[in-house]
C-alpha positions as CSV (number, residue, x, y, z in Angstrom):
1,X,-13.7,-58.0,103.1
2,X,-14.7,-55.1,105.6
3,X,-16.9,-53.0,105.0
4,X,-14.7,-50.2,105.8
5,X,-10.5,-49.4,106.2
6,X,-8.8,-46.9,108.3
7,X,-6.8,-44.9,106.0
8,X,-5.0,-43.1,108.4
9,X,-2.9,-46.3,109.4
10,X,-1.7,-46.4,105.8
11,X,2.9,-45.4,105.6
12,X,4.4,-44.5,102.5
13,X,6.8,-47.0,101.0
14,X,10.6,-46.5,102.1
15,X,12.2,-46.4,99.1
16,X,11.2,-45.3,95.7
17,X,9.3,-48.0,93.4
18,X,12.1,-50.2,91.4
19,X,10.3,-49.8,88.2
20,X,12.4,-50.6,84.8
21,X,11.3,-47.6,82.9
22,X,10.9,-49.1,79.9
23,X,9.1,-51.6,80.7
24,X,6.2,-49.4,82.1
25,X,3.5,-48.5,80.2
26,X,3.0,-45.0,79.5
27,X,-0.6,-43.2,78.6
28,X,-0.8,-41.3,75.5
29,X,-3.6,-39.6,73.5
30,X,-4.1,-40.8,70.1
31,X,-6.8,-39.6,67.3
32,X,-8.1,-42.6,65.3
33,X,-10.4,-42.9,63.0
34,X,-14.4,-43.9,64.1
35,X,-14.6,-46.4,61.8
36,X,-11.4,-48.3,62.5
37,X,-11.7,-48.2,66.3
38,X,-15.1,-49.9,65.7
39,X,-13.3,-52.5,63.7
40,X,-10.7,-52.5,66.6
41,X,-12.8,-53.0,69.4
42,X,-14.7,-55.6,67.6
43,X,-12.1,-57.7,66.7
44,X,-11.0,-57.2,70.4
45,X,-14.5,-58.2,71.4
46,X,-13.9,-61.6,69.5
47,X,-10.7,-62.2,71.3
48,X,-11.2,-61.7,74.5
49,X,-9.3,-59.0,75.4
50,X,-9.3,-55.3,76.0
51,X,-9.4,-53.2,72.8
52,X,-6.3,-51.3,74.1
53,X,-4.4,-54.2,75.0
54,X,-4.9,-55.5,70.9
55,X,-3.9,-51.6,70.1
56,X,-0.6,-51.8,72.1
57,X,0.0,-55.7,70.7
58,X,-0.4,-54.3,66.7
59,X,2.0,-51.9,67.9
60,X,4.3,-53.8,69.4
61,X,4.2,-56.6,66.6
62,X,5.2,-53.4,64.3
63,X,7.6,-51.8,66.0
64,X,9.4,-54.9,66.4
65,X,9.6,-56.4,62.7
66,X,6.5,-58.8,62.8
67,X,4.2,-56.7,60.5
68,X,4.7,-54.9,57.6
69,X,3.6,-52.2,55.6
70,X,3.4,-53.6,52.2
71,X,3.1,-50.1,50.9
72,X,6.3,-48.7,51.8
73,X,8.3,-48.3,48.5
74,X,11.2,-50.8,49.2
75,X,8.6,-53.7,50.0
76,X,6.5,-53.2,46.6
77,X,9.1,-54.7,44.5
78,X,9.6,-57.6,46.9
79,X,5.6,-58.2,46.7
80,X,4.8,-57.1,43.3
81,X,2.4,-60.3,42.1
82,X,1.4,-61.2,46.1
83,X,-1.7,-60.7,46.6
């Protein structure tokens, strides 16, 4: 690795970046609670992996049908008794 690069002999790509918009990942801001991001990050601690990466996987695993909120009032019937 050198210690230091010239800068100056640096060109701007071509053509734009061929990016599938979707598939990028887009910042956002979110307000959670103290307590749960604690919880969050630890459990991201255990795993191995960035707290935002298990943030963006519960989300994911959500969004596509893989959890569920056993709250929502069409589900309590289904799990009335399940504990």
């Amino acid at each position: 690795m050198k210690k230091e690069y010239d800068l100056k002999k640096l060109t701007k790509r071509p053509n734009p970046v061929k990016a599938d918009k979707e598939a990028a990942k887009t910042p956002i801001s979110i307000r959670i609670d103290g307590g749960e991001l604690a919880e969050i990050r630890t459990e991201a601690e255990r795993m191995g992996i960035p707290y935002q990466t298990l943030i963006s996987s519960i989300l994911h695993r959500y969004v596509s049908g893989e959890l569920i909120d056993r709250s929502a009032p069409e589900l309590k019937k289904i799990f009335k008794g399940v504990s």
